[in-house]
N, C-alpha and C positions, 0 to 999 in steps of 0.2 A: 337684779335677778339674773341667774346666771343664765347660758343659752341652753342646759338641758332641762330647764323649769318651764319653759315656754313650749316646749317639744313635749315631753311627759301630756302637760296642758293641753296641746292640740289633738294628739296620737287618743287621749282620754275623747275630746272633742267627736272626732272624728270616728271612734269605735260607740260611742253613744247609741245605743237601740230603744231608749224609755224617752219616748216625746217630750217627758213631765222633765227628766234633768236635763236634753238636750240644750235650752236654749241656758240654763246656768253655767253649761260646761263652754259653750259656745262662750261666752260672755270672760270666763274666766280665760282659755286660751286667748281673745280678742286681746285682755287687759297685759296680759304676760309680757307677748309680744309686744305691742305697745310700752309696756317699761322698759324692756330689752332696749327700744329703741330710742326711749328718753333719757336711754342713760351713755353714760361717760364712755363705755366701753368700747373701745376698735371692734368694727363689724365688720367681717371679710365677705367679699362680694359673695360667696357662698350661701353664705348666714345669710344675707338681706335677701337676696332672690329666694331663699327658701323660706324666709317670712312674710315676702310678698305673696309668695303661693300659699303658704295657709290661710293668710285672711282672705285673699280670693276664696279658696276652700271654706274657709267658715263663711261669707258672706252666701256664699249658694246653699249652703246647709241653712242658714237661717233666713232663704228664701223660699227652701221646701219645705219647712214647720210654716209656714204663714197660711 
């Protein structure tokens, strides 16, 4: 997965207003990012810290739906 598939993914995540798709979109940015990072690809310290900050960012969105 490329690195602007995980981003689209979050930015969707993160713009979410319907409770009902939040936690799908949640789920699906989590997954992105996640292959992002099981995969083969050279990650620049840039990429990583700003994938660490989304799943932070998602893990507190899918603390406020609970």
């Amino acid at each position: 997965m490329i690195e602007s598939e995980w981003r689209r993914l979050y930015k969707a995540a993160i713009l979410e207003l319907d409770p009902e798709q939040l936690k799908a979109r949640v789920k699906a940015a989590e997954d992105a990012i996640n292959a992002r990072v099981s995969s083969n690809a050279r990650l620049s310290h840039d990429e990583r810290r700003a994938m660490e900050d989304a799943l932070f960012t998602l893990r507190m969105l899918k603390r406020k739906e609970s």
